[in-house]
PDB file of N, CA, C and O in Angstrom:
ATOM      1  N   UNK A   1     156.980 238.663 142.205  1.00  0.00           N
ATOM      2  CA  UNK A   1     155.882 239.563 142.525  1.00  0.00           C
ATOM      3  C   UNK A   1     155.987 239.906 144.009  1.00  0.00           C
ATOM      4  O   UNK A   1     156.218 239.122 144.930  1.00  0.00           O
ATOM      5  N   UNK A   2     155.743 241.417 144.083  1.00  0.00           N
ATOM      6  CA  UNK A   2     156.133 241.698 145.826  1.00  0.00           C
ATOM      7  C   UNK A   2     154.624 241.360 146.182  1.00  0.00           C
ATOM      8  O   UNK A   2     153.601 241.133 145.536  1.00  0.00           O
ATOM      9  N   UNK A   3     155.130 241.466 148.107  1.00  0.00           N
ATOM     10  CA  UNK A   3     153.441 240.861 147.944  1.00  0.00           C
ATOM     11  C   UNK A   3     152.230 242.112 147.970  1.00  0.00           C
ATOM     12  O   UNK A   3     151.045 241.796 148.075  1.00  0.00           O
ATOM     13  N   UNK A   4     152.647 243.520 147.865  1.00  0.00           N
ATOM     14  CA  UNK A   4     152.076 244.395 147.484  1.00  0.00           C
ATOM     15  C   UNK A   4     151.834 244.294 146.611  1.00  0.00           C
ATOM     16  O   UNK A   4     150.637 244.426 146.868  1.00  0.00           O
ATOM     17  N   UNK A   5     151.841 244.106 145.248  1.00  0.00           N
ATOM     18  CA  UNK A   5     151.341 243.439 144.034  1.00  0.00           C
ATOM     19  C   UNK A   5     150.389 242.205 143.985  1.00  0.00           C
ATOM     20  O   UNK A   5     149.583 241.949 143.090  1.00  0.00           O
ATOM     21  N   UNK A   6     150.628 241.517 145.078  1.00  0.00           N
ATOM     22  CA  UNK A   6     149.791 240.345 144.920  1.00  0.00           C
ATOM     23  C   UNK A   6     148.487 241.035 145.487  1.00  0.00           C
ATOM     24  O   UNK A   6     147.540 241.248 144.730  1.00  0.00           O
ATOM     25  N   UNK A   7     148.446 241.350 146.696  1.00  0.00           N
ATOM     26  CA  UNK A   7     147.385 242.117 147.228  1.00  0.00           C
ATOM     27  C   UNK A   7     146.503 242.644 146.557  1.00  0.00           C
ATOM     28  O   UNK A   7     145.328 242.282 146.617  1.00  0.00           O
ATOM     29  N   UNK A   8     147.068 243.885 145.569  1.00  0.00           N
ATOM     30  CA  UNK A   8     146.400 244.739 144.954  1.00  0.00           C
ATOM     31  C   UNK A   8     145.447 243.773 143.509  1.00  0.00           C
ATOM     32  O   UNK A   8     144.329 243.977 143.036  1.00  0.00           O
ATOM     33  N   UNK A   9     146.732 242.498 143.102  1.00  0.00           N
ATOM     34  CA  UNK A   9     146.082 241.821 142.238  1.00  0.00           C
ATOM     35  C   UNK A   9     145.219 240.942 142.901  1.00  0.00           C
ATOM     36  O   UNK A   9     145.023 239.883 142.305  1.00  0.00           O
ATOM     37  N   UNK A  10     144.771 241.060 143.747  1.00  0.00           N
ATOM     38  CA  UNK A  10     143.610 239.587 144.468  1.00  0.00           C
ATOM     39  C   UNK A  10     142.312 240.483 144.903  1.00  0.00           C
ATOM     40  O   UNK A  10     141.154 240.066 144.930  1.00  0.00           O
ATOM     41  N   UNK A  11     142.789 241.919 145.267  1.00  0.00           N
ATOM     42  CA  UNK A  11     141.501 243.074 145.007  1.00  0.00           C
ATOM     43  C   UNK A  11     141.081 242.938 144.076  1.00  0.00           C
ATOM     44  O   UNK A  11     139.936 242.488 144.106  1.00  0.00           O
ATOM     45  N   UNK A  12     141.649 243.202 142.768  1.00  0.00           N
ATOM     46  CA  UNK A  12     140.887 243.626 141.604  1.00  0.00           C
ATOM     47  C   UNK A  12     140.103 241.941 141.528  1.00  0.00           C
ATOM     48  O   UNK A  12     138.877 241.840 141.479  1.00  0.00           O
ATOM     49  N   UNK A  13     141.036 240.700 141.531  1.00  0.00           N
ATOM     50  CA  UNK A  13     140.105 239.369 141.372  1.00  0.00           C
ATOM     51  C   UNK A  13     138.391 239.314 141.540  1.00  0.00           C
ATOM     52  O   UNK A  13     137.348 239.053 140.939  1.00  0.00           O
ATOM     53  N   UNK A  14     139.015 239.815 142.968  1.00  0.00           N
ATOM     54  CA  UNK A  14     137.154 240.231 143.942  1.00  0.00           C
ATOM     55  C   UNK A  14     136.426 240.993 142.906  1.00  0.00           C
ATOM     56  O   UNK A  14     135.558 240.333 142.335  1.00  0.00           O
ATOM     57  N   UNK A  15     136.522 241.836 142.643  1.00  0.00           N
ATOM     58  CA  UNK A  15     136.291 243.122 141.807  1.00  0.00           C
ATOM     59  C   UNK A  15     135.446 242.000 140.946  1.00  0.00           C
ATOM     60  O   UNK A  15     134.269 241.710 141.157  1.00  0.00           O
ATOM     61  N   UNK A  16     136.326 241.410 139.895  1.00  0.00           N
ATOM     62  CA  UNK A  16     136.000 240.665 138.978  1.00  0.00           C
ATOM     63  C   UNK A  16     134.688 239.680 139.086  1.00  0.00           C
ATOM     64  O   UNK A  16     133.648 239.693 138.427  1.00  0.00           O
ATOM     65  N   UNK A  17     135.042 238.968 139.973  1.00  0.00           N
ATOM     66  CA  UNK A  17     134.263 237.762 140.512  1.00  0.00           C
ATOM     67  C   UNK A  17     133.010 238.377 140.715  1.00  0.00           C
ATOM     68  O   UNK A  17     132.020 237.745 140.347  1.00  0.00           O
ATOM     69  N   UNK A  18     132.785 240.062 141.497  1.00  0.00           N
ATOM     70  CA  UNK A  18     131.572 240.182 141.437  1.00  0.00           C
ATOM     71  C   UNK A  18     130.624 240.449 140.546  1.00  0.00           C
ATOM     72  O   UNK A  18     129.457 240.060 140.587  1.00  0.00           O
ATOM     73  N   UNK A  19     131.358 241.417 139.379  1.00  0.00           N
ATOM     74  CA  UNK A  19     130.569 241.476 137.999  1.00  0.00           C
ATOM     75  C   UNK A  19     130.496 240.012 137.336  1.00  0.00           C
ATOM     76  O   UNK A  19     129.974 239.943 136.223  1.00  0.00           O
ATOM     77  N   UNK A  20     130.785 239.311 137.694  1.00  0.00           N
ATOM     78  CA  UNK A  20     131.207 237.528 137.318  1.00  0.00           C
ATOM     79  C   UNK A  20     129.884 236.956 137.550  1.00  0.00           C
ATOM     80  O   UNK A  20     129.447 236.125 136.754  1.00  0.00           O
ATOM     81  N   UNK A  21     129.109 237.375 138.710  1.00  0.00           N
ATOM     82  CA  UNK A  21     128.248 236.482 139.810  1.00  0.00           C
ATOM     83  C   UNK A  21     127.027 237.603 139.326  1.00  0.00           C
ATOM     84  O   UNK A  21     125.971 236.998 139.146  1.00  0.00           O
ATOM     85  N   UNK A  22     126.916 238.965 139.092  1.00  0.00           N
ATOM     86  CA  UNK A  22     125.932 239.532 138.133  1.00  0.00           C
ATOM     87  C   UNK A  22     125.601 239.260 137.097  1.00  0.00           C
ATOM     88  O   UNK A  22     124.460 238.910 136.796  1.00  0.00           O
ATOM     89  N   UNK A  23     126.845 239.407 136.108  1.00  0.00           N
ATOM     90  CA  UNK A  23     126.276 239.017 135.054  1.00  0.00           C
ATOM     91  C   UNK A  23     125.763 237.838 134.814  1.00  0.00           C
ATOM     92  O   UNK A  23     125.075 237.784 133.795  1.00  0.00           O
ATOM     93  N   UNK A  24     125.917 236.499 135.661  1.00  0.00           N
ATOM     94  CA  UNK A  24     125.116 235.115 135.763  1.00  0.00           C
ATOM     95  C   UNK A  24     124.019 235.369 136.276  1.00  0.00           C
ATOM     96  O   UNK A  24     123.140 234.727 135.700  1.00  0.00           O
ATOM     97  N   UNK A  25     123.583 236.077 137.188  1.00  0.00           N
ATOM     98  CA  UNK A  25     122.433 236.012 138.356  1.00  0.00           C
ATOM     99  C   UNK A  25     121.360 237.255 137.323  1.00  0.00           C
ATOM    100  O   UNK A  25     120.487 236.790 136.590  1.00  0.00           O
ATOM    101  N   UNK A  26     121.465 237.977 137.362  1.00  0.00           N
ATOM    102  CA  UNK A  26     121.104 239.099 136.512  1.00  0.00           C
ATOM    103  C   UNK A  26     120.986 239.019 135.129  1.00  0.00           C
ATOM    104  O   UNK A  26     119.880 239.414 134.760  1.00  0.00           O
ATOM    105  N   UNK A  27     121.698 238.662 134.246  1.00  0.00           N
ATOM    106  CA  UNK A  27     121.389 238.166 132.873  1.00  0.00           C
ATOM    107  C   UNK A  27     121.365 237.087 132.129  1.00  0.00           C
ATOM    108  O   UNK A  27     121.334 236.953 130.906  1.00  0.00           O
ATOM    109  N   UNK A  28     121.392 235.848 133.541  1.00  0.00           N
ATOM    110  CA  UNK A  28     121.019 234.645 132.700  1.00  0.00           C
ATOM    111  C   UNK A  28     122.013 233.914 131.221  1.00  0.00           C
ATOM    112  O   UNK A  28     121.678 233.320 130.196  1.00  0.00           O
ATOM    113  N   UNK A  29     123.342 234.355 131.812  1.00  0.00           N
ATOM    114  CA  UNK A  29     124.410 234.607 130.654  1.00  0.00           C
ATOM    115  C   UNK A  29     124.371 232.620 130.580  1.00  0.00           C
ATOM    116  O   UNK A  29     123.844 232.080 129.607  1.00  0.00           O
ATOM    117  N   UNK A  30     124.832 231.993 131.428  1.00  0.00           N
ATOM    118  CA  UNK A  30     124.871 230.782 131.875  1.00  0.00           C
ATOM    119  C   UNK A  30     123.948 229.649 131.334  1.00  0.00           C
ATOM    120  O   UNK A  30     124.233 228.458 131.212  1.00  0.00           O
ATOM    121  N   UNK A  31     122.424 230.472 130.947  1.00  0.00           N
ATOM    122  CA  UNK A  31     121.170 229.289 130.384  1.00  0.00           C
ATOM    123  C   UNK A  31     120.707 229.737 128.760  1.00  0.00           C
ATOM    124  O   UNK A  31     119.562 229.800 128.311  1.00  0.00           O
ATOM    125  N   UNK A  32     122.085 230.036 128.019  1.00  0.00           N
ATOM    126  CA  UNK A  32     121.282 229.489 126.549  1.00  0.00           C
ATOM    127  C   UNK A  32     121.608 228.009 126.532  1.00  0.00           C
ATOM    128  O   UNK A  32     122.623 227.408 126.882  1.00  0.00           O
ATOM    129  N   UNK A  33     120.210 227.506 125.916  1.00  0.00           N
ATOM    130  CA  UNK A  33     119.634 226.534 125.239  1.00  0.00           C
ATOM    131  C   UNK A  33     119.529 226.421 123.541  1.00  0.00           C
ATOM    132  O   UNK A  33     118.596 226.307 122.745  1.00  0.00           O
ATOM    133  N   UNK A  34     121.111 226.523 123.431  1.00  0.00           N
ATOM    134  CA  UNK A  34     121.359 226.491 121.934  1.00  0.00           C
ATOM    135  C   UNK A  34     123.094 226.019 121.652  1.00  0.00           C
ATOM    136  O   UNK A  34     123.990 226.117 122.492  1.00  0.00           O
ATOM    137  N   UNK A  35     123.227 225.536 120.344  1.00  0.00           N
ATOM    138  CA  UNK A  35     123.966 224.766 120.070  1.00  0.00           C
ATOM    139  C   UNK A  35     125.077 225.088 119.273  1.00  0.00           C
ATOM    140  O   UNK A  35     126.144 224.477 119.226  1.00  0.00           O
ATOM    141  N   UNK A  36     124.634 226.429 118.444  1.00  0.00           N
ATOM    142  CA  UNK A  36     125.596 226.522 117.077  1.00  0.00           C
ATOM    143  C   UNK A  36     126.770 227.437 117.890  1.00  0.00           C
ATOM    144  O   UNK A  36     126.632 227.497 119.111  1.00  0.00           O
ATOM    145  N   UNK A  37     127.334 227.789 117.591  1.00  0.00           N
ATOM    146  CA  UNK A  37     128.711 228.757 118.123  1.00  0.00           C
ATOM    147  C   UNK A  37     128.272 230.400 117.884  1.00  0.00           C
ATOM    148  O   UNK A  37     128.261 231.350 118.667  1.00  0.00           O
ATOM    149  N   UNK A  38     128.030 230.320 116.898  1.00  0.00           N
ATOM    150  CA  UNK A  38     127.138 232.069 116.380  1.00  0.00           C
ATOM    151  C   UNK A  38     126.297 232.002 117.587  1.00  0.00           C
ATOM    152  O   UNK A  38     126.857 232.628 118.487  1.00  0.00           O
ATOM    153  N   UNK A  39     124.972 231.400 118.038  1.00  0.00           N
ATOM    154  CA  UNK A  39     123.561 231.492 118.857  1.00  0.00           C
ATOM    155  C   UNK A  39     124.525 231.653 119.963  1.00  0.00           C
ATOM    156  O   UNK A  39     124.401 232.785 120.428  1.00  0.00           O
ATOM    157  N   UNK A  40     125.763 230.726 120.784  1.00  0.00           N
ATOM    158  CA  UNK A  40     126.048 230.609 121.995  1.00  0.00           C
ATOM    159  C   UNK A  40     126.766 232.612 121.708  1.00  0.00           C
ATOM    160  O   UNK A  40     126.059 233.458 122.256  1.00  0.00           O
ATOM    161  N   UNK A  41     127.614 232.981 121.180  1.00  0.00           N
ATOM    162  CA  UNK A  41     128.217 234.139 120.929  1.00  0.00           C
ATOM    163  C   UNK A  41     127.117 235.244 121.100  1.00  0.00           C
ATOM    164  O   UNK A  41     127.016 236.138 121.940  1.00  0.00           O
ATOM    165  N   UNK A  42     126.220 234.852 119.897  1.00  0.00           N
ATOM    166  CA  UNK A  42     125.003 236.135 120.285  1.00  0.00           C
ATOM    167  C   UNK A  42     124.482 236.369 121.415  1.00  0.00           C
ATOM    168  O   UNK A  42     124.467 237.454 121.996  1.00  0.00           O
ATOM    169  N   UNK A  43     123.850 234.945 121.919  1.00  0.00           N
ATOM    170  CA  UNK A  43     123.692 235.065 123.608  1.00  0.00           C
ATOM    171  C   UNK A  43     123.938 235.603 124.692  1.00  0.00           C
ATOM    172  O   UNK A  43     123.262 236.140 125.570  1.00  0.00           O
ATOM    173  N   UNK A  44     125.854 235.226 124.395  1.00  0.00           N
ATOM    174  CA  UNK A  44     127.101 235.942 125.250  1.00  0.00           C
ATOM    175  C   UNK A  44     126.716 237.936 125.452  1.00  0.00           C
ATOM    176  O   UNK A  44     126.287 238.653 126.357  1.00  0.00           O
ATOM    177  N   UNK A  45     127.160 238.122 124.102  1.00  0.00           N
ATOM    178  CA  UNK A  45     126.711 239.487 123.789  1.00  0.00           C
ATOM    179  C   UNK A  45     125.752 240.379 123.975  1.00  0.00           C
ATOM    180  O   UNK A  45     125.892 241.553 124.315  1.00  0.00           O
ATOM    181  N   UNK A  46     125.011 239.941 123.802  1.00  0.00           N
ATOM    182  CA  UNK A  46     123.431 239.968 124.347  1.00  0.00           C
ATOM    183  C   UNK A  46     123.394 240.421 125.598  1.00  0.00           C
ATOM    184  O   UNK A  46     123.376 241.596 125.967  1.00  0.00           O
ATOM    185  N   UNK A  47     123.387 239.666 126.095  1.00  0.00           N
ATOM    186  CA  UNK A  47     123.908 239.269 127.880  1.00  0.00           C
ATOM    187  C   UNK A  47     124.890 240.234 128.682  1.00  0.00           C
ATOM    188  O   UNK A  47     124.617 240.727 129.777  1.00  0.00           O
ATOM    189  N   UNK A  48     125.906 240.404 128.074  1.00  0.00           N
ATOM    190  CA  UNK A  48     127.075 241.488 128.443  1.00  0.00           C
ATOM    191  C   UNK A  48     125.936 242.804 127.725  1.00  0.00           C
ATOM    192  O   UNK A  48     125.400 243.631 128.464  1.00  0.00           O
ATOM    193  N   UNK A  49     125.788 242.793 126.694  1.00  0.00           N
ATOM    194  CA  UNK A  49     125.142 244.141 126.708  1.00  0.00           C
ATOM    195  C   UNK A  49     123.925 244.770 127.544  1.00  0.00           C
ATOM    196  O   UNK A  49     123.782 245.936 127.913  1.00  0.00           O
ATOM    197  N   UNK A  50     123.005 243.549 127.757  1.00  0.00           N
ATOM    198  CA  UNK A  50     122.039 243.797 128.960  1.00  0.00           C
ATOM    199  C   UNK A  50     122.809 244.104 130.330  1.00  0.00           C
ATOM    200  O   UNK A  50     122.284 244.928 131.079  1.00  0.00           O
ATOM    201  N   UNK A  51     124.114 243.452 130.746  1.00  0.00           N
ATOM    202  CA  UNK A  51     124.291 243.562 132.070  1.00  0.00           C
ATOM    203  C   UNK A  51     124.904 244.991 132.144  1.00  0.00           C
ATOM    204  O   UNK A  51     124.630 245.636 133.157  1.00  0.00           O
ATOM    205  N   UNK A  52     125.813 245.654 131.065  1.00  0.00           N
ATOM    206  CA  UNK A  52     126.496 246.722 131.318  1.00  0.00           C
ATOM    207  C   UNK A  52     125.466 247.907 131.230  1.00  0.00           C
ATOM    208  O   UNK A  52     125.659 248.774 132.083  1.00  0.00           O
ATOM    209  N   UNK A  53     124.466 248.113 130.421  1.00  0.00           N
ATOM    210  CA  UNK A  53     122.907 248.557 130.702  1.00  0.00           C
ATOM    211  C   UNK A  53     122.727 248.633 132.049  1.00  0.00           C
ATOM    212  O   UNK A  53     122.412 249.721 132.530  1.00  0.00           O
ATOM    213  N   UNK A  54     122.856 247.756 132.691  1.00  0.00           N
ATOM    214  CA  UNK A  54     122.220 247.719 133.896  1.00  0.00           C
ATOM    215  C   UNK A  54     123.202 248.405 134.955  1.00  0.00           C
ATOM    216  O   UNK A  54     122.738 249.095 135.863  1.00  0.00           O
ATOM    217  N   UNK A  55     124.277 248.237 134.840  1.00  0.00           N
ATOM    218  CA  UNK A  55     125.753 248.667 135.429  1.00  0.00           C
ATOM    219  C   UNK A  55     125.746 250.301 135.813  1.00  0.00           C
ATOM    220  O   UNK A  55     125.806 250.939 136.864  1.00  0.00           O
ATOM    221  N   UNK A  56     125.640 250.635 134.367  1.00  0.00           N
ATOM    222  CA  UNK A  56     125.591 252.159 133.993  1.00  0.00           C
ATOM    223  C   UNK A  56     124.341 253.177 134.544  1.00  0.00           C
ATOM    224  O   UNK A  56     124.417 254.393 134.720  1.00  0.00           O
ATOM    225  N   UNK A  57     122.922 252.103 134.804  1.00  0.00           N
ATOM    226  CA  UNK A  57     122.245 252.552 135.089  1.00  0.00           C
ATOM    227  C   UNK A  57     122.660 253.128 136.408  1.00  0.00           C
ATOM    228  O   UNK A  57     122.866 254.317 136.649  1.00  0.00           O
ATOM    229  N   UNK A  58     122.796 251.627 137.614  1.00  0.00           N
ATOM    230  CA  UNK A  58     123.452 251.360 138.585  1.00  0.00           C
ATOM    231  C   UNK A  58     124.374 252.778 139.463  1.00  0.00           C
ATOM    232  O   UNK A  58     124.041 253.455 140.436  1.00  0.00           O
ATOM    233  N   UNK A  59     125.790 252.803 138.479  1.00  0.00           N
ATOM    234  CA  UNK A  59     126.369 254.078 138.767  1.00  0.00           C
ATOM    235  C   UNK A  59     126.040 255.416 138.609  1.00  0.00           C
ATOM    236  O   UNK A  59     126.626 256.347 139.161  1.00  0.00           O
ATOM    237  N   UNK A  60     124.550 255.555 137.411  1.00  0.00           N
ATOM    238  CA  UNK A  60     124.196 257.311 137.386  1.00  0.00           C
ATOM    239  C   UNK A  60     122.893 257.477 138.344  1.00  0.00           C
ATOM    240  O   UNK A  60     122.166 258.469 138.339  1.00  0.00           O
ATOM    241  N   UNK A  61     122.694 256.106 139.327  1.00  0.00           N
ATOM    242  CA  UNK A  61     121.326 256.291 140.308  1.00  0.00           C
ATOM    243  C   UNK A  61     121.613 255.987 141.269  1.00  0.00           C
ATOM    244  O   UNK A  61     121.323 256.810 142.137  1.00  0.00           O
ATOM    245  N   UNK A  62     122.178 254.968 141.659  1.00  0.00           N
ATOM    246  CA  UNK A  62     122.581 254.128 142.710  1.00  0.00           C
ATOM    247  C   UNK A  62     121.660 252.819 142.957  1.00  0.00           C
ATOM    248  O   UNK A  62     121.642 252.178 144.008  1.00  0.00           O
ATOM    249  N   UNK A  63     120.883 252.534 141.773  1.00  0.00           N
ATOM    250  CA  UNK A  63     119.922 251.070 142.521  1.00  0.00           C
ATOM    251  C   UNK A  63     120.728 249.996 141.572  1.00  0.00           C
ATOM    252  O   UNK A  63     121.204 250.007 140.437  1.00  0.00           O
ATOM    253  N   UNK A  64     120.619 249.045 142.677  1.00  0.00           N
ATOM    254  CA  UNK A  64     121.425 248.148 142.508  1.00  0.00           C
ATOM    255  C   UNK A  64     120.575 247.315 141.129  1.00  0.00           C
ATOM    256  O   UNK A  64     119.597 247.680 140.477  1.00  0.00           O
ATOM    257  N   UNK A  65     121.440 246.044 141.036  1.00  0.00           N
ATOM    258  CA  UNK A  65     121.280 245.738 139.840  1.00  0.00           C
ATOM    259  C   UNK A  65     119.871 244.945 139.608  1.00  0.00           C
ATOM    260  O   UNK A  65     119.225 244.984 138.561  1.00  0.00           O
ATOM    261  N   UNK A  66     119.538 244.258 140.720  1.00  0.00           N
ATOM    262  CA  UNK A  66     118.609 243.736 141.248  1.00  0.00           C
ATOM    263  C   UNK A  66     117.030 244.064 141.146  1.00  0.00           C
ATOM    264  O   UNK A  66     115.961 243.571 140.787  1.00  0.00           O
ATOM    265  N   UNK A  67     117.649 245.317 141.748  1.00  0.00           N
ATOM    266  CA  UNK A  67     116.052 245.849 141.788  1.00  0.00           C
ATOM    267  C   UNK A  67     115.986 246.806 140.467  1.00  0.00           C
ATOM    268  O   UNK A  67     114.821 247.139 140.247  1.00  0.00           O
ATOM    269  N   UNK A  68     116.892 247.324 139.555  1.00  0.00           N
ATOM    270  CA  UNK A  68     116.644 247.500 138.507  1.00  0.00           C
ATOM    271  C   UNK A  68     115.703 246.827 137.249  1.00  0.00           C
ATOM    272  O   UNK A  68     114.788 247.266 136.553  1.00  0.00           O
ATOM    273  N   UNK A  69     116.398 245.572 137.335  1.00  0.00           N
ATOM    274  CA  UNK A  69     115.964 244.493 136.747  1.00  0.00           C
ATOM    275  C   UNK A  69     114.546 243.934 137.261  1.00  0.00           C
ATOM    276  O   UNK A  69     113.955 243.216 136.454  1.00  0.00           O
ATOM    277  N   UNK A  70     114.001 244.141 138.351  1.00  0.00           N
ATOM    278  CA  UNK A  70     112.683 243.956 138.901  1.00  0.00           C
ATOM    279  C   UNK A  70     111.789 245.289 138.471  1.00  0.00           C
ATOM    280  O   UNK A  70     110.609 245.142 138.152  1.00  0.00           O
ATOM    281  N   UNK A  71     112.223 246.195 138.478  1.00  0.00           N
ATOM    282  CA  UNK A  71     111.449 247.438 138.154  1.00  0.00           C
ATOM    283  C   UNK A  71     111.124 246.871 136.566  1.00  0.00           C
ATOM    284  O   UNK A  71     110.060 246.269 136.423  1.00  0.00           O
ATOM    285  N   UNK A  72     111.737 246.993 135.738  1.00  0.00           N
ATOM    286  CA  UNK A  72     111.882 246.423 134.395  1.00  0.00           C
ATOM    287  C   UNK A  72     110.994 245.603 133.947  1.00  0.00           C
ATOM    288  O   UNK A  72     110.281 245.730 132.952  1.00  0.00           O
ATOM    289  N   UNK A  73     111.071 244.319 135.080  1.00  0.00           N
ATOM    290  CA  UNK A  73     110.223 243.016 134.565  1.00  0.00           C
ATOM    291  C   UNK A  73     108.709 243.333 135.271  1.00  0.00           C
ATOM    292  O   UNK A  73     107.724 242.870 134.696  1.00  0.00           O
ATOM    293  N   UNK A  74     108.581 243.866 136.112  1.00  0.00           N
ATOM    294  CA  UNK A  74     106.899 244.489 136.712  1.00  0.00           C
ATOM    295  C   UNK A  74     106.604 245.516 136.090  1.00  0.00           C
ATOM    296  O   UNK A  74     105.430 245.879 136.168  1.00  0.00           O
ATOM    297  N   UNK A  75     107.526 246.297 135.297  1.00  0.00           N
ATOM    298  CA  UNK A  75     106.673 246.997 134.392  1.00  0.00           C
ATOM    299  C   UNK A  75     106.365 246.859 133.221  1.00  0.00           C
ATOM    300  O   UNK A  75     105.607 247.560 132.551  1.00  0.00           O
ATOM    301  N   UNK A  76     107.269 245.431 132.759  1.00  0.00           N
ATOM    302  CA  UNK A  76     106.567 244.794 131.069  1.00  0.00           C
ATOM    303  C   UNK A  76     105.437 244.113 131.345  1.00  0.00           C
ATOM    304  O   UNK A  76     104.663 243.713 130.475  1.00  0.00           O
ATOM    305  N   UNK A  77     105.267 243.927 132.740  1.00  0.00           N
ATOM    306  CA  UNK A  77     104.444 242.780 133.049  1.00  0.00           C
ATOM    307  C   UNK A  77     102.508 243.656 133.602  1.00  0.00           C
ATOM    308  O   UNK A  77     101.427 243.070 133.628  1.00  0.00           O
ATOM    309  N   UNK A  78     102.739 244.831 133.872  1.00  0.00           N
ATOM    310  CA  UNK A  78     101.572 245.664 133.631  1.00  0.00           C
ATOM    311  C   UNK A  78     101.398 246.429 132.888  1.00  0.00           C
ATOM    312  O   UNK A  78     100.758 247.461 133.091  1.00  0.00           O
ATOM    313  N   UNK A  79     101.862 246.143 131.976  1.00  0.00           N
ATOM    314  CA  UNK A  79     101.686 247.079 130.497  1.00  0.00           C
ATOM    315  C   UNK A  79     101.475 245.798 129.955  1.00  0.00           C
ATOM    316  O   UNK A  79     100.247 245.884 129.935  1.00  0.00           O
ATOM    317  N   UNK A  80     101.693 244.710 129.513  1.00  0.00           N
ATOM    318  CA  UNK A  80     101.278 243.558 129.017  1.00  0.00           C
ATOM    319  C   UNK A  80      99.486 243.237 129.648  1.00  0.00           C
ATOM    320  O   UNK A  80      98.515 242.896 128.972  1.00  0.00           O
ATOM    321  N   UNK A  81      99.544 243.446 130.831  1.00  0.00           N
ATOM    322  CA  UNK A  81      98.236 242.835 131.648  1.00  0.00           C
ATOM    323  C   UNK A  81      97.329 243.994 130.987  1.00  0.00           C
ATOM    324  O   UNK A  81      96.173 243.714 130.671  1.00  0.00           O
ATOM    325  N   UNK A  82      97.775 245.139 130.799  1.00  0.00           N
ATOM    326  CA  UNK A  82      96.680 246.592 130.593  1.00  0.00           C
ATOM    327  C   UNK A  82      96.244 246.294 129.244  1.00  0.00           C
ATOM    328  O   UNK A  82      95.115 246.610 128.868  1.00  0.00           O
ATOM    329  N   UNK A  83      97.450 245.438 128.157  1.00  0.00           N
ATOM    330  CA  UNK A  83      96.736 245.135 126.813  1.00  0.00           C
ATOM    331  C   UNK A  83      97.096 244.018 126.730  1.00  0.00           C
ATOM    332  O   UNK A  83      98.314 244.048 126.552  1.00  0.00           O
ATOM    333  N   UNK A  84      96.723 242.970 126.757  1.00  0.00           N
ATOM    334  CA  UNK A  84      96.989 241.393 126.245  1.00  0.00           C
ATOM    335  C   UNK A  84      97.245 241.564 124.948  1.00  0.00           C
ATOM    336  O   UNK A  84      96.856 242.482 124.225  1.00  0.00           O
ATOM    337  N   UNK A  85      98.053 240.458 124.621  1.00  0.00           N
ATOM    338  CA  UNK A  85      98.094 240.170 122.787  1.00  0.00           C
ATOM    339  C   UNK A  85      97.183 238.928 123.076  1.00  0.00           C
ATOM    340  O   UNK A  85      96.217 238.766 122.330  1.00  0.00           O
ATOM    341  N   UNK A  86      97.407 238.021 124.109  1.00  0.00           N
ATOM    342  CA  UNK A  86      96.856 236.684 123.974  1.00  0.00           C
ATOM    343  C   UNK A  86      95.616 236.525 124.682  1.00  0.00           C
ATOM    344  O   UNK A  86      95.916 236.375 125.867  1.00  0.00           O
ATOM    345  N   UNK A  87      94.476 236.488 124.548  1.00  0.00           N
ATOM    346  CA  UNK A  87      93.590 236.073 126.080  1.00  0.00           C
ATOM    347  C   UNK A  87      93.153 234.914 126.337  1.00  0.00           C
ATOM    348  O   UNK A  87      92.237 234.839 125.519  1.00  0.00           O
ATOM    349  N   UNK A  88      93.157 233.558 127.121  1.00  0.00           N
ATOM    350  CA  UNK A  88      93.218 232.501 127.187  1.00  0.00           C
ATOM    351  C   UNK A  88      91.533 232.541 128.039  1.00  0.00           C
ATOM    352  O   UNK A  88      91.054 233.171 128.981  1.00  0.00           O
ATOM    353  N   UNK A  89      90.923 231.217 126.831  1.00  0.00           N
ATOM    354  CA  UNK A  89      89.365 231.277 127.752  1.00  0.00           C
ATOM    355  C   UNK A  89      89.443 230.520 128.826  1.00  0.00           C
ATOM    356  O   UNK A  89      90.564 230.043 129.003  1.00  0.00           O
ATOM    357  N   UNK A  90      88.428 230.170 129.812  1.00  0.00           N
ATOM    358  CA  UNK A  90      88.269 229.053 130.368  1.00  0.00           C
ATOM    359  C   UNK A  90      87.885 228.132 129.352  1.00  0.00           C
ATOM    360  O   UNK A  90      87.354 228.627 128.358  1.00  0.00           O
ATOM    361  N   UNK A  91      88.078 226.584 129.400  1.00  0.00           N
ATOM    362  CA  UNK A  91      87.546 225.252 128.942  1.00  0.00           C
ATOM    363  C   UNK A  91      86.468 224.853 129.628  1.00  0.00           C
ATOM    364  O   UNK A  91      85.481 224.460 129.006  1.00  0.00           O
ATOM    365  N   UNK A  92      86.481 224.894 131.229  1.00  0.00           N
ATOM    366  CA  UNK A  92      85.493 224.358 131.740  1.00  0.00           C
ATOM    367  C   UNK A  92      84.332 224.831 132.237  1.00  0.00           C
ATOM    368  O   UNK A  92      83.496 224.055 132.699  1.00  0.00           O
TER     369      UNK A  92
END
């Protein structure tokens, strides 16, 4: 391997490593809490399909993946508050 080849192959690595460190940080690919091989697979999938969602968004707007994913979760989270399914009383 010339080392122009190596170069170009240790770019793309980087490349890699960073969709690597998203898709953990961002979709939580890393914390199923399940056992069978199907659940860990669906998970996987799941996961890659949420992150490339987010990717695509990413490249036709420019917001990063981050704050995508925050826009997302504050807006299930006041549309949930505007209608509860659950309402919890006080006890005391």
């Amino acid at each position: 391997m010339t080392e122009e080849k190596r170069k170009e192959m240790e770019r793309k690595g980087w490349g890699i490593e960073v969709y690597r460190q998203g898709l953990k940080q961002c979709c939580r690919v890393e914390k199923a809490q399940v056992r069978k091989a199907v659940s860990i697979l669906r998970h996987l999938l799941l996961a890659l399909r949420a992150f490339l969602r987010l990717e695509v968004y990413r490249l036709r707007t420019g917001v990063r993946w981050y704050e995508a994913k925050l826009a997302i979760l504050w807006e299930a989270i006041r549309a949930y508050l505007a209608n509860p399914l659950y309402v919890l009383h006080p006890t005391a």
